[in-house]
N, C-alpha and C positions, 0 to 999 in steps of 0.2 A: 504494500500500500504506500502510494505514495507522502511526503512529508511536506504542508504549506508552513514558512516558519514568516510569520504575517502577525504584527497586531493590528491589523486594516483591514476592517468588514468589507470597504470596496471591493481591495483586491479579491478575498474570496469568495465574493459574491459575482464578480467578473470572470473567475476561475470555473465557479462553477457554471456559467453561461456556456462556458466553452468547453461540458464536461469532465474538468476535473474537479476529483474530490479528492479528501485523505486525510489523516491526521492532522490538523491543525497546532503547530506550537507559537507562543509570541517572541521563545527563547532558547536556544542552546545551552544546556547547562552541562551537557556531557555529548561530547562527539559519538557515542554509542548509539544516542538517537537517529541519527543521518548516518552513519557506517555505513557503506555499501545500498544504499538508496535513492531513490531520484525526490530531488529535493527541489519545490518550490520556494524560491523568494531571494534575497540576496543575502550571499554570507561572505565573514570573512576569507579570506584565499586558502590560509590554513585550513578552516574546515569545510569548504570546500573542496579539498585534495581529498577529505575524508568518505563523500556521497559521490556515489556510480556519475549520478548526471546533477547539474544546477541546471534548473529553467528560471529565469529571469524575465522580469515584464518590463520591455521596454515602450515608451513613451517617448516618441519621436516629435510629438508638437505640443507637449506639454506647455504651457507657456511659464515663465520665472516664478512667477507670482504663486505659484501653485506647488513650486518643488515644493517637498517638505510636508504637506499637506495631505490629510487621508479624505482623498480622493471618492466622488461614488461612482458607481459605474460609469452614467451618465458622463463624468470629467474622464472618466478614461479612455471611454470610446473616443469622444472628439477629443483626445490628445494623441487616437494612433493608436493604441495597448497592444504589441504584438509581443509574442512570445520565444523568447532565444534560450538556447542549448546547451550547457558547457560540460564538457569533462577536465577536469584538474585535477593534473598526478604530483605528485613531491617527488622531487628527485633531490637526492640529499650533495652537496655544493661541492664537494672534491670531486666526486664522479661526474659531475655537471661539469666540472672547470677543466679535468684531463680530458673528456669528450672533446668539449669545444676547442680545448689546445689540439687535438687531436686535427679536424678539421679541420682549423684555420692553416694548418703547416696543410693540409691537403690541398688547399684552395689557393696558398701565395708558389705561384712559378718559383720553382729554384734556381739559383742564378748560378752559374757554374761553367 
């Protein structure tokens, strides 16, 4: 079952327009929650590495005045509301940095 992590009746009232449902939370209090899960709403990156997928509701004409703001349906639809997909992995920073040394000596011509 999926996971909305929303203190904003808009959003899940928009969610479920567009038939999703699931577990409702306002808060992470332990990444166990979202483990291996497709997770509605926006989280930090860190626990985001932790859920299978983040779907995010972006809002492309939302206007300024409005960031910030829990939204009703009504303001989401005319602000655009479409919904985007993310997978984030952790990849832990020495293995990242000899990877990327790796490559870069792959990609600069050797002079010789």
């Amino acid at each position: 079952m999926p996971i909305i992590v929303s203190r904003h009746r808009g959003l899940v009232q928009w969610l479920e327009e567009q038939g999703i449902t699931g577990e409702i939370i306002s808060h992470i209090s332990d990444p166990k929650q979202i483990r291996g899960k497709i997770v509605y709403g926006v989280l930090p990156i860190g626990l985001a590495a932790e859920a299978d997928t983040v779907v995010t509701v972006e809002l492309p004409k939302l206007a300024p005045e409005l960031r910030g703001k829990d939204l009703s349906v009504e303001e989401m639809k005319a602000a655009g509301a479409r919904l985007r997909a993310f997978r984030v992995r952790r990849v832990y920073y020495n293995d990242y940095r000899q990877e990327n040394e790796r490559i870069e000596k792959l990609a600069i011509p050797q002079q010789g």
